[in-house]
MARBA-3410 file (N, C-alpha, C, O; in Angstrom, 1 decimal):
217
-20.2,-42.5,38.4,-19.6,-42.9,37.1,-19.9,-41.8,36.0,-21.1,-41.3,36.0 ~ -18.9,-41.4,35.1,-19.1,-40.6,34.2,-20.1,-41.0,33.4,-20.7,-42.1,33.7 ~ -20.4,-40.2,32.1,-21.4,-40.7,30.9,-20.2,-41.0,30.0,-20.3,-42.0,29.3 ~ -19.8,-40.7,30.0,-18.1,-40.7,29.0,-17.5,-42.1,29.3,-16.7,-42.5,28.4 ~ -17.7,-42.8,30.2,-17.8,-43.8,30.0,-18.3,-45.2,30.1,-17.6,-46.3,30.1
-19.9,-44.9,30.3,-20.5,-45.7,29.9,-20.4,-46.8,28.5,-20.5,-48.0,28.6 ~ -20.2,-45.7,26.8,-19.5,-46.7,25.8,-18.7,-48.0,26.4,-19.1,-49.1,26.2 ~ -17.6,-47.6,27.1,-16.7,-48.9,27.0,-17.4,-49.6,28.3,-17.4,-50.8,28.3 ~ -17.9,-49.0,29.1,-18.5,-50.1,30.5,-20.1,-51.2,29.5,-20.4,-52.2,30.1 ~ -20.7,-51.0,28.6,-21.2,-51.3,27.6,-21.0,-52.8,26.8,-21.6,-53.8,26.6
-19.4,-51.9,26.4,-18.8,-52.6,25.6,-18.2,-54.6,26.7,-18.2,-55.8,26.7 ~ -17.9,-53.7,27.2,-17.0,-54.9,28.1,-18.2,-55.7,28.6,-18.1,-56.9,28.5 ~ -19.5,-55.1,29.1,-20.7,-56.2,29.5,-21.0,-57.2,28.3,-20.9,-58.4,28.4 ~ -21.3,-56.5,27.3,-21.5,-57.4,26.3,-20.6,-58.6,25.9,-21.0,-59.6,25.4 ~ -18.8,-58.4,26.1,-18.1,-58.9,25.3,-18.2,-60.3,26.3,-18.2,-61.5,26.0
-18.4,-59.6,27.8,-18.4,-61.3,28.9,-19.8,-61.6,28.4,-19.9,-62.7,27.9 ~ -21.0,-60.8,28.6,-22.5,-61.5,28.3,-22.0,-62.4,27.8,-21.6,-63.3,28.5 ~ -22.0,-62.3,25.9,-22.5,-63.3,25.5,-22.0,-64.7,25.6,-22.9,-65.6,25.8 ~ -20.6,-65.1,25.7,-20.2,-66.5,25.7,-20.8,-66.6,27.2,-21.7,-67.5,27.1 ~ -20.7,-66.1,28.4,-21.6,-66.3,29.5,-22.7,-67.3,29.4,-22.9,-68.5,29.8
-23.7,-66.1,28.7,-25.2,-66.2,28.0,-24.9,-68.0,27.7,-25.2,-69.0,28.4 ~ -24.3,-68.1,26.7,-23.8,-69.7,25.7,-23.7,-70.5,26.9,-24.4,-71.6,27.0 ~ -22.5,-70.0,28.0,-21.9,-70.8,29.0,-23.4,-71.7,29.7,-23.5,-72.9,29.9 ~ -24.4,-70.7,30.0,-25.8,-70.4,31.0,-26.4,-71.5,29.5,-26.6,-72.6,30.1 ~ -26.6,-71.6,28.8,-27.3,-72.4,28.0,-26.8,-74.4,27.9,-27.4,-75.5,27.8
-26.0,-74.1,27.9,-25.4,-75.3,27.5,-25.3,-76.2,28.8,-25.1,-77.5,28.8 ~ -25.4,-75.4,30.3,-25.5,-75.8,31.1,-27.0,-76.1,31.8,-27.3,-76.8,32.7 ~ -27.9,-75.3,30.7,-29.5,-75.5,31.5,-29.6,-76.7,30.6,-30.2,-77.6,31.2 ~ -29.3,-77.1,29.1,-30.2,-78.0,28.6,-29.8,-79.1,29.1,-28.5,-79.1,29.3 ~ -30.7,-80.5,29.5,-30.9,-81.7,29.9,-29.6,-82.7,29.0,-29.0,-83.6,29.5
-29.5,-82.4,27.6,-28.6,-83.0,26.6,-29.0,-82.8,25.4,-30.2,-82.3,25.4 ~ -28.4,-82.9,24.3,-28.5,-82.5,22.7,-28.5,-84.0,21.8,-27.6,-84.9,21.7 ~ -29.7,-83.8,21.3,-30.5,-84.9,20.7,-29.9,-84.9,19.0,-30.0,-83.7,18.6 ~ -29.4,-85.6,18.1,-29.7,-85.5,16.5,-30.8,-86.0,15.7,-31.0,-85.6,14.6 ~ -31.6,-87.1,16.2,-32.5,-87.3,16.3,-34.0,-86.4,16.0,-34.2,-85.5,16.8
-34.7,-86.5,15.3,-35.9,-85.5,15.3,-36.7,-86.1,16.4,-37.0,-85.3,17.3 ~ -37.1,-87.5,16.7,-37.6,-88.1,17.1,-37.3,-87.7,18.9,-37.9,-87.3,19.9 ~ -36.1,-88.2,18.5,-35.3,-88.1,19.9,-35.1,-86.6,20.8,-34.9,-86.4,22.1 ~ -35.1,-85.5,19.8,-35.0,-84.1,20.4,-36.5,-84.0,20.8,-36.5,-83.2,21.8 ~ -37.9,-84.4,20.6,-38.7,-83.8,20.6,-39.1,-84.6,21.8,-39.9,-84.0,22.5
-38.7,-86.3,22.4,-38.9,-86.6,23.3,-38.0,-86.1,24.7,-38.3,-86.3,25.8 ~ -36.6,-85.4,24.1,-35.9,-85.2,25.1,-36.8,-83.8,25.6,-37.0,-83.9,26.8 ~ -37.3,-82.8,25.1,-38.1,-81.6,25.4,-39.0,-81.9,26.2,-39.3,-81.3,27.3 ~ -39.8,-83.2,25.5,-40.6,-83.5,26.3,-40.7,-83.8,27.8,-41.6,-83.5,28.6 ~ -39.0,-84.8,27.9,-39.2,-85.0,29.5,-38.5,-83.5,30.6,-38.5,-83.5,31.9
-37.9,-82.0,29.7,-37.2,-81.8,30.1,-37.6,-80.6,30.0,-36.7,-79.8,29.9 ~ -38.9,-80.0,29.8,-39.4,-78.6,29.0,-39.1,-78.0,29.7,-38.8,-77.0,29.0 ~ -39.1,-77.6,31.3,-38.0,-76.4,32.2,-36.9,-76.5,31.4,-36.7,-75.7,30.5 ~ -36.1,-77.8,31.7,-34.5,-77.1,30.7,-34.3,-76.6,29.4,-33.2,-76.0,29.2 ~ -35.2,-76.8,28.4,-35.2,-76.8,27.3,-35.9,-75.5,27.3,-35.6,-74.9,26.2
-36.6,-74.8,28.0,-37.2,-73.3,28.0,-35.9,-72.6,28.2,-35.4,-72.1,27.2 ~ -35.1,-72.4,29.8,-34.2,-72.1,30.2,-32.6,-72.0,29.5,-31.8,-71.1,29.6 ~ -32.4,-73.4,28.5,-31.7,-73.2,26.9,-32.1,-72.2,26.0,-31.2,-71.6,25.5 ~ -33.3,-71.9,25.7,-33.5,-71.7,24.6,-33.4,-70.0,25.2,-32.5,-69.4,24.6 ~ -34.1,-69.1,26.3,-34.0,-68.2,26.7,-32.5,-67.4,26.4,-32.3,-66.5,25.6
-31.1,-68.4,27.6,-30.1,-68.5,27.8,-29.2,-68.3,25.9,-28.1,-67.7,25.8 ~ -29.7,-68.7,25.2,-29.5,-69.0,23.6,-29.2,-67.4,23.1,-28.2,-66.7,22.9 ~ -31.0,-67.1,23.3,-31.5,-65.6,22.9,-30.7,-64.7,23.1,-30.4,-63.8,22.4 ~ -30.0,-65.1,24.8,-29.4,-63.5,25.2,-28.1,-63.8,24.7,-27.4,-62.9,24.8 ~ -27.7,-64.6,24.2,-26.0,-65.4,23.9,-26.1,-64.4,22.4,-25.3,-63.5,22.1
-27.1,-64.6,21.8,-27.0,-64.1,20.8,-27.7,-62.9,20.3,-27.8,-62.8,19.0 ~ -28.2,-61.9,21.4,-28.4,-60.4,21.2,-27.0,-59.9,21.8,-26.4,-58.9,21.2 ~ -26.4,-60.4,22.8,-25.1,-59.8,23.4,-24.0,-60.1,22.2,-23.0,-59.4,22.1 ~ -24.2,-61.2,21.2,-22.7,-61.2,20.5,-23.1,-59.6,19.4,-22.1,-59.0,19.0 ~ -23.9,-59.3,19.2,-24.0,-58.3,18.0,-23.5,-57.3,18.9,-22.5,-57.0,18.2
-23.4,-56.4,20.0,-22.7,-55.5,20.7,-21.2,-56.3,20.7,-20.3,-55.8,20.0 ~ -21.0,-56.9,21.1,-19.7,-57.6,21.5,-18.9,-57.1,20.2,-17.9,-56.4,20.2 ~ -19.8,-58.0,18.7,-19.0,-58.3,17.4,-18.3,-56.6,17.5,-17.1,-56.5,17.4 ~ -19.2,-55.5,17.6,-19.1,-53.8,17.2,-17.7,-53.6,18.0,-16.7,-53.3,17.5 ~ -17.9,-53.7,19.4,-16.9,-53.4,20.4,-15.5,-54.2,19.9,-14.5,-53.6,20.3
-15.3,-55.4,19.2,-13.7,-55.9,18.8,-13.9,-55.2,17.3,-13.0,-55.6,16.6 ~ -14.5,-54.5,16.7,-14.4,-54.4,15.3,-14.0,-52.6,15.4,-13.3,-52.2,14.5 ~ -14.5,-51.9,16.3,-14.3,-50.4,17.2,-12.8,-50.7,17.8,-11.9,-49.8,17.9 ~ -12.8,-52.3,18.2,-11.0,-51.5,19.2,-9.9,-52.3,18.3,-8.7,-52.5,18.7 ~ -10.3,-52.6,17.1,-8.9,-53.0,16.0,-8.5,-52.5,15.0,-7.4,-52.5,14.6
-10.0,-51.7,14.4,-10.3,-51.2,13.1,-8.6,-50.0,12.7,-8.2,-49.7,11.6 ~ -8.0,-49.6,13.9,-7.2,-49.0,13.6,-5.8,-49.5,13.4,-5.2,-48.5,12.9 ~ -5.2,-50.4,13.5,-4.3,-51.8,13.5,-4.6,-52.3,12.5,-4.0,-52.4,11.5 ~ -5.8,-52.6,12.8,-6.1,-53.9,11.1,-7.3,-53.7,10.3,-8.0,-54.7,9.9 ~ -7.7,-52.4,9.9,-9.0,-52.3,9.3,-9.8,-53.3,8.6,-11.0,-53.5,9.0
-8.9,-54.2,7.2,-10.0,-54.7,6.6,-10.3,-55.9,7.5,-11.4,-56.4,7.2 ~ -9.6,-56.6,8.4,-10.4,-57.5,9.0,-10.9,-57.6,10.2,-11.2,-58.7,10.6 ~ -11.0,-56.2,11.1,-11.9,-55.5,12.0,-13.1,-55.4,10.9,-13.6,-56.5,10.5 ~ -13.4,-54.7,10.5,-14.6,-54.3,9.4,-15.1,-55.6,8.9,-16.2,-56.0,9.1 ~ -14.4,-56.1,8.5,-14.9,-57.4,7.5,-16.0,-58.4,8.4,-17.1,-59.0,8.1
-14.9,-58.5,9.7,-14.9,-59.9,10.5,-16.0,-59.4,12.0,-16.4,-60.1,12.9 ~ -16.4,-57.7,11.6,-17.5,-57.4,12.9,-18.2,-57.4,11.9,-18.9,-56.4,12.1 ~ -18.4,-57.7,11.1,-20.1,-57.6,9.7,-20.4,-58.8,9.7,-21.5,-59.0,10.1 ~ -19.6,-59.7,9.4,-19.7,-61.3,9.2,-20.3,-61.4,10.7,-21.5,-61.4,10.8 ~ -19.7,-61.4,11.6,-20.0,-61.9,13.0,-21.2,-61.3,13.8,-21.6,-61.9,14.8
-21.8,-60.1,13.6,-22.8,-59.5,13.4,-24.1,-60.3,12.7,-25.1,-60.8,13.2 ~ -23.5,-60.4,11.3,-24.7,-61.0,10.6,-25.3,-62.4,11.1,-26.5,-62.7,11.2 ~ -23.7,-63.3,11.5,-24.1,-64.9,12.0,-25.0,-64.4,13.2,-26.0,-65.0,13.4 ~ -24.6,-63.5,14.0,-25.5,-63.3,15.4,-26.9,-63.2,15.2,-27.8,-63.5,16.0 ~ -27.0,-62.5,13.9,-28.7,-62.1,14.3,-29.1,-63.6,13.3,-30.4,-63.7,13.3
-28.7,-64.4,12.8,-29.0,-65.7,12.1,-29.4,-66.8,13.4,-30.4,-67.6,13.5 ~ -28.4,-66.6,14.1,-28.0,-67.5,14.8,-29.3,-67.0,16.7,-29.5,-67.8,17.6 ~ -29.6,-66.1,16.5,-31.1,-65.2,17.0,-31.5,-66.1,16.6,-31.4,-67.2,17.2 ~ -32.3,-65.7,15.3,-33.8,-66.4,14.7,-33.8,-67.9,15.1,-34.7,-68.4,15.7 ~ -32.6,-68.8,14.7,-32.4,-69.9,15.1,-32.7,-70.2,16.8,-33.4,-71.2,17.1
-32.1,-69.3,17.6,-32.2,-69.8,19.3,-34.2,-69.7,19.1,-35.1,-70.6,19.1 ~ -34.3,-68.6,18.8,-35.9,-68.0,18.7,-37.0,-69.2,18.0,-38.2,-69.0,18.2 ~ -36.5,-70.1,17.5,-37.0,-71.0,16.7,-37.4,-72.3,17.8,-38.3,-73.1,17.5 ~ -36.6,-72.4,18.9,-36.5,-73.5,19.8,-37.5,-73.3,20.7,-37.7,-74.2,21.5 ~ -38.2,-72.1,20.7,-39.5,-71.3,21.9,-40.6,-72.7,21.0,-41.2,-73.6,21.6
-40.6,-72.6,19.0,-41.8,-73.6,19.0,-41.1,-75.0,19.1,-42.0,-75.7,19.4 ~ -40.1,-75.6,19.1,-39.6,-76.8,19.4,-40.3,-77.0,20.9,-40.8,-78.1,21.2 ~ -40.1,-76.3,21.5,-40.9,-76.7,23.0,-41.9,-77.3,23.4,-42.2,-78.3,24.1 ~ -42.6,-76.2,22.5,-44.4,-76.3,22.4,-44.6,-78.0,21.7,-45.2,-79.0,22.0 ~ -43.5,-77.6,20.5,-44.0,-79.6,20.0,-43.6,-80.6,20.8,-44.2,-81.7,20.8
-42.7,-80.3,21.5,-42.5,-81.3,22.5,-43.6,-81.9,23.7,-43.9,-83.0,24.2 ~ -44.2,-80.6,23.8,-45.3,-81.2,24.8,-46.5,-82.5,24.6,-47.1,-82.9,23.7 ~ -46.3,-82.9,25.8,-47.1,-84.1,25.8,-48.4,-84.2,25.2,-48.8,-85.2,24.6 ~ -49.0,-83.1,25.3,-50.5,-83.1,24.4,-50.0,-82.7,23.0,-51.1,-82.3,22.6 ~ -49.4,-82.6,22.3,-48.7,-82.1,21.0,-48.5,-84.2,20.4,-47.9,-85.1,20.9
-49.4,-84.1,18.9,-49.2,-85.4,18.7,-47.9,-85.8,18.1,-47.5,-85.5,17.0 ~ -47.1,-86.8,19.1,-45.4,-86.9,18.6,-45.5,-87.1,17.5,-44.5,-86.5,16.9 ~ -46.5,-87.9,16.6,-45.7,-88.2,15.6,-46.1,-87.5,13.9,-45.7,-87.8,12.8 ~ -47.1,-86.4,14.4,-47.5,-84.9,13.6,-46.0,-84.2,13.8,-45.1,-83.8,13.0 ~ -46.0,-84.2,15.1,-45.0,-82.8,15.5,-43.5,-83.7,15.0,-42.6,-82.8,15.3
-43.0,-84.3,14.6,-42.1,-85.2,14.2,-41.8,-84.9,12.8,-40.8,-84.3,12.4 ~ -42.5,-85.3,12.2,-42.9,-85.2,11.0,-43.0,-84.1,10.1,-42.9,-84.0,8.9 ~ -43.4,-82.9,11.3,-43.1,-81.4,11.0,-42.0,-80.8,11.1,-41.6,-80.0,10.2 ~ -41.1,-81.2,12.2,-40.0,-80.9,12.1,-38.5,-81.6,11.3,-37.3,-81.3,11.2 ~ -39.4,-82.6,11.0,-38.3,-82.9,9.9,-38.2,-82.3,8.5,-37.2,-82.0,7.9
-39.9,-82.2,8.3,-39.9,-81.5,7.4,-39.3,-79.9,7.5,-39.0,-79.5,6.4 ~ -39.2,-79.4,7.9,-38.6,-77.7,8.5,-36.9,-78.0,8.6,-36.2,-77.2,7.9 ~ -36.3,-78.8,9.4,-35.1,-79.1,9.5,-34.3,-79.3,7.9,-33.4,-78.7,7.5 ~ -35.0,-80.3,7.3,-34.8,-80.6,6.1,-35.0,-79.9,4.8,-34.5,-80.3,3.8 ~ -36.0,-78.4,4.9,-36.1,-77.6,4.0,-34.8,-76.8,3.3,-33.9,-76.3,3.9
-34.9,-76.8,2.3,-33.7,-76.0,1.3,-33.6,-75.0,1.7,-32.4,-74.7,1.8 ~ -34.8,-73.7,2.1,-35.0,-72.7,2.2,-34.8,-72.3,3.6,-34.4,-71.1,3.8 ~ -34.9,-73.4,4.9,-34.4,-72.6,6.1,-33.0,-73.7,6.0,-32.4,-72.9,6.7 ~ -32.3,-74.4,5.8,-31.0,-74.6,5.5,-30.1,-73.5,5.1,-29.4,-72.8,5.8 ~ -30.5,-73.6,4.1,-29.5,-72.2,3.0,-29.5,-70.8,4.4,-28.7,-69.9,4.7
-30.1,-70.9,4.5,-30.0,-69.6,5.9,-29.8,-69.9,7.4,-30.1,-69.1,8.3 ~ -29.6,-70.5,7.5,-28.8,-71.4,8.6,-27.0,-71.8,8.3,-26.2,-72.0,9.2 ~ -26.7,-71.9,6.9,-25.8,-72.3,6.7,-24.9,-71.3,6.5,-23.7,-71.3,6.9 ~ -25.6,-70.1,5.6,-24.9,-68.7,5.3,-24.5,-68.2,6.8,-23.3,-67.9,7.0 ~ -25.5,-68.0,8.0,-25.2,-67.5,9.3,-23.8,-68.3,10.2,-23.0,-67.8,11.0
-23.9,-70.2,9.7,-22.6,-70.3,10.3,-21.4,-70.4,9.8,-20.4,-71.0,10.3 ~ -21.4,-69.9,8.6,-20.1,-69.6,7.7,-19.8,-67.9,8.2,-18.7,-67.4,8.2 ~ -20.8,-67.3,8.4,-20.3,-66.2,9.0,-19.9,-66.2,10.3,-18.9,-65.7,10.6 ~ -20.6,-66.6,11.1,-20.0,-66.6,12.6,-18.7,-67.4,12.6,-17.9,-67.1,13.5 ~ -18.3,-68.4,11.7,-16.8,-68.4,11.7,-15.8,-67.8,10.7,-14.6,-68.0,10.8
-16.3,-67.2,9.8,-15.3,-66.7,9.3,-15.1,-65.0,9.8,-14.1,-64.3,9.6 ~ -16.2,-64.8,10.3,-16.5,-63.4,11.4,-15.1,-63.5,12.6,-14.2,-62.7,12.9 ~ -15.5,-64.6,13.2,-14.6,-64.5,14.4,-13.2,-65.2,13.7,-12.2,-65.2,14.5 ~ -13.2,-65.6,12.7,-11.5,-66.1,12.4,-10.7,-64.2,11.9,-9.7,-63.8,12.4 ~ -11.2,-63.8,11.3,-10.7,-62.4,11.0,-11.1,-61.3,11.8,-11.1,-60.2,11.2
-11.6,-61.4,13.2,-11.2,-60.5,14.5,-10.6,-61.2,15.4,-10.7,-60.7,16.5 ~ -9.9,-62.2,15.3,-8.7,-62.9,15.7,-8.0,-62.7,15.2,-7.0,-62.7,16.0 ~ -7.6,-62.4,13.7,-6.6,-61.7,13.2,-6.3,-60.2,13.6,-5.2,-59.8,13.7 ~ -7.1,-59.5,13.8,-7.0,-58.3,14.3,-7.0,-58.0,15.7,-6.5,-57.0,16.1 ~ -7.4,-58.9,16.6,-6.9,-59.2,17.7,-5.4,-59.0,18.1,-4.8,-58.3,18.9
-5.0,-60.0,17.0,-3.4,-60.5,17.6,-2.4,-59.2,16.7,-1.4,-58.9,17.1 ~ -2.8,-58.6,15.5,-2.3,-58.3,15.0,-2.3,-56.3,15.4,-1.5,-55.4,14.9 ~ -3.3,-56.0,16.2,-3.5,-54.9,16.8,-2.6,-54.9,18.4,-2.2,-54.0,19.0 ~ -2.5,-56.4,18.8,-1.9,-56.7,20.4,-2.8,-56.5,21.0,-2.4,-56.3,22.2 ~ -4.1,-56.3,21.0,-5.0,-56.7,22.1,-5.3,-57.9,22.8,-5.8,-58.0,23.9
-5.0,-59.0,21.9,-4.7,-60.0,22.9,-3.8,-61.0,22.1,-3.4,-61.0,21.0 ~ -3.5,-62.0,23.1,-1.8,-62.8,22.2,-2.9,-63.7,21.5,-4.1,-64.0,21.6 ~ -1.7,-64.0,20.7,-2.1,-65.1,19.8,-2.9,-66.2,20.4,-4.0,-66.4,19.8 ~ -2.6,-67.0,21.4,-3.3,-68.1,21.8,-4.7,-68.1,22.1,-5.6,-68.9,21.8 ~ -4.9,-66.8,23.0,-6.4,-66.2,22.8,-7.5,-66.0,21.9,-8.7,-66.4,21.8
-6.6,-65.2,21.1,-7.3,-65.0,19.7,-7.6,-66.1,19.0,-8.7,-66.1,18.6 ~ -6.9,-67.0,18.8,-6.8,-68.6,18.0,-8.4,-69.0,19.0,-9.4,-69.2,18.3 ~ -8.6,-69.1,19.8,-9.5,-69.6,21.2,-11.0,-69.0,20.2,-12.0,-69.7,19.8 ~ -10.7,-68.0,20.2,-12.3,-67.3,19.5,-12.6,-68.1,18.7,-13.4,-68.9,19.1 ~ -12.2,-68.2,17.3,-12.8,-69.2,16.4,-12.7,-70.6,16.5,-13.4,-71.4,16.0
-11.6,-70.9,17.4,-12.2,-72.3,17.9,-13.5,-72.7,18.6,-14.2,-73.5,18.1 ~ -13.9,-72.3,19.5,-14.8,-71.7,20.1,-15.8,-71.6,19.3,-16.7,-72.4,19.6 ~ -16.1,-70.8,18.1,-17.1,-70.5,17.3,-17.5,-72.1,16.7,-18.6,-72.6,16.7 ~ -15.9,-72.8,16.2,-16.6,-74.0,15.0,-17.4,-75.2,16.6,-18.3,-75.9,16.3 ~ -16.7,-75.2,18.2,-16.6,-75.9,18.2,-18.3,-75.7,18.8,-19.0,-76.7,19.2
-18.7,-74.6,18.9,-20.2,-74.3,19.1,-21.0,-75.2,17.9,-21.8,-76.2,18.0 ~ -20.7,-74.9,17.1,-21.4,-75.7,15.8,-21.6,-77.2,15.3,-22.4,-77.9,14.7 ~ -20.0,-77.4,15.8,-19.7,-78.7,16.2,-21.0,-79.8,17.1,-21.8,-80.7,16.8 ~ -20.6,-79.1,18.0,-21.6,-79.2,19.0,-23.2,-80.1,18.7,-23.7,-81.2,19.0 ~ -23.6,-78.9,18.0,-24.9,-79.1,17.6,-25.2,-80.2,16.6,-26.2,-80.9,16.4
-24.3,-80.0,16.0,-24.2,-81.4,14.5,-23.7,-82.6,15.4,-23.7,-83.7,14.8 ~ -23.5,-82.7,16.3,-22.6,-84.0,16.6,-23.6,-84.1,18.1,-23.1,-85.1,18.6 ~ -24.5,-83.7,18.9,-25.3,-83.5,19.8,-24.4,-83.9,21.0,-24.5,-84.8,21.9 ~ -23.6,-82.9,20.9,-22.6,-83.3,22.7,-23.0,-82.1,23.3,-22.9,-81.0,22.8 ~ -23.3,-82.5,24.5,-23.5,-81.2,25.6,-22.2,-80.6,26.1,-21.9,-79.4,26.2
-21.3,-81.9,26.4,-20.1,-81.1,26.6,-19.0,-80.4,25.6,-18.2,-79.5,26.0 ~ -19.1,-80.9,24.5,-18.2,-79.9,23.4,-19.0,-78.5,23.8,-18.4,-77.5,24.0 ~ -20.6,-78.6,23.7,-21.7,-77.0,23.6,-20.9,-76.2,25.3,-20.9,-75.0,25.5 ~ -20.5,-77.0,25.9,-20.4,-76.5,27.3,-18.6,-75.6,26.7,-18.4,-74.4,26.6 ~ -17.6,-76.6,26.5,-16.4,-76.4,26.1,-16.5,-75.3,25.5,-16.0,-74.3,26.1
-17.4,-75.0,23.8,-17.1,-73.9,23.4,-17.3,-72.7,23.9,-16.6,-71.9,23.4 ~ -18.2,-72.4,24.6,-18.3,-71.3,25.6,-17.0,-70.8,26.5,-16.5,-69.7,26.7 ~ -16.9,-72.1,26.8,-15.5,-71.5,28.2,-14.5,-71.2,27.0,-13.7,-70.4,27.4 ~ -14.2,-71.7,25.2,-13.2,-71.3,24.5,-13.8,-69.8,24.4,-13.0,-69.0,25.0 ~ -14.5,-69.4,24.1,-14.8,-67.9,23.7,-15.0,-67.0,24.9,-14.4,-65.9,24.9
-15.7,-67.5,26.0,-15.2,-66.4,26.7,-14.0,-66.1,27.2,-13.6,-65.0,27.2 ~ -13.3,-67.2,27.5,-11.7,-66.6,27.5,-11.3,-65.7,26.8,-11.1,-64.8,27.7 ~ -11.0,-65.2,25.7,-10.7,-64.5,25.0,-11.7,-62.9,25.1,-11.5,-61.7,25.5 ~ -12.5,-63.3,24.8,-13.5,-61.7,25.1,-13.5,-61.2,26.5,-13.6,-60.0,26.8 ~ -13.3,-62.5,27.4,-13.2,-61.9,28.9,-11.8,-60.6,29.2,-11.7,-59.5,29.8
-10.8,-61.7,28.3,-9.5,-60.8,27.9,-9.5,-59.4,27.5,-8.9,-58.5,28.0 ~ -10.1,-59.5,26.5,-10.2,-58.0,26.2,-10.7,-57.1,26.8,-10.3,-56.0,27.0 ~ -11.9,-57.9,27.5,-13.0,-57.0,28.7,-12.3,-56.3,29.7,-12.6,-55.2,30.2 ~ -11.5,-57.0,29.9,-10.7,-56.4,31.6,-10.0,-55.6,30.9,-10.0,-54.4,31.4 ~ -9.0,-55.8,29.4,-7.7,-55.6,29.3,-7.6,-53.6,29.1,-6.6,-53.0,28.7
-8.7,-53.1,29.5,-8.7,-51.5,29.6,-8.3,-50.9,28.4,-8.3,-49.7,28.3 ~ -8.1,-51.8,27.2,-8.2,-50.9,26.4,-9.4,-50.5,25.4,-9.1,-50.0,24.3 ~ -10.7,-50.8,25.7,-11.9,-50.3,25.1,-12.2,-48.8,25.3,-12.8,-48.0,24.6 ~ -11.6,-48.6,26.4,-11.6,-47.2,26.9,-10.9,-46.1,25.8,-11.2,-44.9,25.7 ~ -10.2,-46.7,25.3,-9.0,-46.0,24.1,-10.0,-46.1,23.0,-10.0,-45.3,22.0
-10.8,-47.1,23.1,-11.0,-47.0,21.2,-11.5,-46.3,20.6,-12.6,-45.8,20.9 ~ -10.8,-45.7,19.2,-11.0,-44.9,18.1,-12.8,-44.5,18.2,-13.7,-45.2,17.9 ~ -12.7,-43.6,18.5,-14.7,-43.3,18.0,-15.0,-43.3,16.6,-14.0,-42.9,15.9 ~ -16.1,-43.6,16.1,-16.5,-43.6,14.9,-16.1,-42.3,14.1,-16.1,-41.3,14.9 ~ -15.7,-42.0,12.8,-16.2,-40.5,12.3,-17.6,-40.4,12.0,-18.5,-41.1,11.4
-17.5,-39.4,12.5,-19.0,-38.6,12.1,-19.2,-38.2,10.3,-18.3,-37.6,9.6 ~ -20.1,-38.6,9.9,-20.3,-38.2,8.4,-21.2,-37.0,8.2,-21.4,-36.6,7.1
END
């Protein structure tokens, strides 16, 4: 294999990784609790799966920040301002949406049985319910969907992938989030299979190989 093209062989791992990564998560956790009470006993009986989630999470969301670069690199030329706009946004929700997976390593720990349920309850409600990790939780998923709704626009409007595809991405995005607020395993499972569709698309579809290189400054 050349070095010349490693970039796009890169690019294409990341774009299947991450919804993958999501797919690998939503399929290790036991079920999705709303509950404080109730998440911290579901960990409890399930702390293999709930480790294996949370891992599966991590890589979902170091692979979307490669991914976001690689659709915002193969449109920017078709549709700049919402290539640029919509790989910043989706970028930013990814490394939010990091700290968050990264957050569930101590959800584990309180779950455990020697951990007193009803301290560790009490803590996390308190933390869940904070103004200050809200507000940053909320900013990251306003970006991961308004990130991936305008590189769906440049998707379809560049012809890298048809419309129905593209539409798939941000569905996909809300219905991840969805997910989590409404505690269904299988919408968390669904949204995965909506987003990789679409990035799988692009992955094969050979044209990362073409994309415009950055200028040099």
């Amino acid at each position: 294999m050349r070095i010349q093209n490693l970039p796009a062989l890169t690019n294409r791992i990341a774009l299947v990784a991450a919804p993958l990564f999501f797919l690998f998560s939503g399929l290790a956790v036991p079920a999705l609790e709303s509950g404080d009470a109730e998440q911290l006993a579901l960990i409890g009986s399930h702390p293999t799966g709930w480790y294996l989630f949370t891992i599966f999470s991590i890589g979902g969301s170091l692979f979307l920040v490669p991914a976001a670069a690689a659709l915002m690199n193969l449109t920017r030329a078709s549709a700049p301002r919402s290539a640029i706009l919509g790989g910043g946004l989706l970028q930013l929700g990814a490394y939010v949406a990091l700290i968050d997976s990264a957050t569930q390593l101590v959800y584990w720990k309180m779950g455990r049985p020697a951990a007193d349920r009803a301290q560790m309850t009490a803590l996390l409600h308190r933390y869940e319910n904070a103004p200050g990790a809200s507000a940053i939780f909320m900013i990251g998923a306003v970006a991961l969907v308004g990130g991936s709704v305008l590189l769906a626009v440049a998707l379809t409007r560049s012809r890298v992938a048809p419309l129905w595809a593209g539409t798939l991405l941000p569905l996909g995005m809300v219905a991840n989030i969805a997910a989590f607020v409404a505690g269904s395993r299988p919408l968390l499972i669904g949204s995965s299979v909506a987003m990789l569709v679409p990035l799988a698309l692009v992955a094969i579809s050979g044209r990362l190989a073409a994309a415009p290189e950055p200028a040099l400054s």
